[in-house]
N, C-alpha and C positions, 0 to 999 in steps of 0.2 A: 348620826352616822359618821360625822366628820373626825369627833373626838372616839369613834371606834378605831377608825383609820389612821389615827395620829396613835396611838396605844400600839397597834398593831407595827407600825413602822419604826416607831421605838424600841418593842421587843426584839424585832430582828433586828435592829442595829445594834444591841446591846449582845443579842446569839451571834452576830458576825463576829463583832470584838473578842466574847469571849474566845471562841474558834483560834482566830488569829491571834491569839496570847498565849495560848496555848502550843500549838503550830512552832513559834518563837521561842519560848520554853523547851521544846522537845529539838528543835535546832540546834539553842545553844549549847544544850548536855549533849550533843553528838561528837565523837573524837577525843572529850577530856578523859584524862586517864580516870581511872581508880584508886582509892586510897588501899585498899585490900591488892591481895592478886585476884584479878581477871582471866581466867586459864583455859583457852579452848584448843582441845588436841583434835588433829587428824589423822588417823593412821598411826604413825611413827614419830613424828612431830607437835612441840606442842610451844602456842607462842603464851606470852603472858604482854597484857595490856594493860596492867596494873603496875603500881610502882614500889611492890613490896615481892618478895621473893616467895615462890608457891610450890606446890605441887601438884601435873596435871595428871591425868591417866587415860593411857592409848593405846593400842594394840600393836605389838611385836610381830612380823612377819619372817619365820624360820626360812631358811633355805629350802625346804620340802614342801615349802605351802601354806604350814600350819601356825595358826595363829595362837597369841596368846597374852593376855592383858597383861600391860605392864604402865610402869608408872616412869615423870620424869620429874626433875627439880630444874627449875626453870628461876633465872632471872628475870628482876626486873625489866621490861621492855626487852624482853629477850624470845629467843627461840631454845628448845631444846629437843632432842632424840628424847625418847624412852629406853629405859634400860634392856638390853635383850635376856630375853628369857631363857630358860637352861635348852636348847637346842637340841643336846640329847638323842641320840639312841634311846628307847625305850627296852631296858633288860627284862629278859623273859622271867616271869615266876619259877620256871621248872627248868 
């Protein structure tokens, strides 16, 4: 029973460790940059967290309301707009 007990206390120390190696691992990747670009848009805006120059794609909001995808080119550790989209009047067919 003893050498059950000692097994047992060993694997969980060894399942703690792993844990906490992990944990440490996943800490230290938080914050470093990207060798790519890293491109997350909101709305009209879009930042890059990467160290290479990208392009994101976001949504353009017209003066009337209406929305419509659009894209931007964003620096390295940069922000950028998106381009606005054709705003327009829609010309009737007839």
């Amino acid at each position: 029973m003893a050498a059950r007990r000692t097994m047992v206390r060993t694997l969980s120390g060894i399942g703690i460790g792993v844990m906490l190696s992990a944990g440490a691992a996943l800490a230290a990747g938080t914050g470093q940059a990207d060798a790519a670009p890293n491109i997350h848009c909101a709305g009209q805006l879009c930042h890059n967290y990467g160290d290479q120059i990208g392009i994101g794609f976001g949504t353009y909001q017209c003066p009337n309301g209406i929305q419509y995808p659009s894209f931007a080119v964003v620096p390295p550790f940069g922000t950028a707009a998106v381009y606005p989209a054709n705003c327009g009047g829609v010309k009737s067919l007839y």
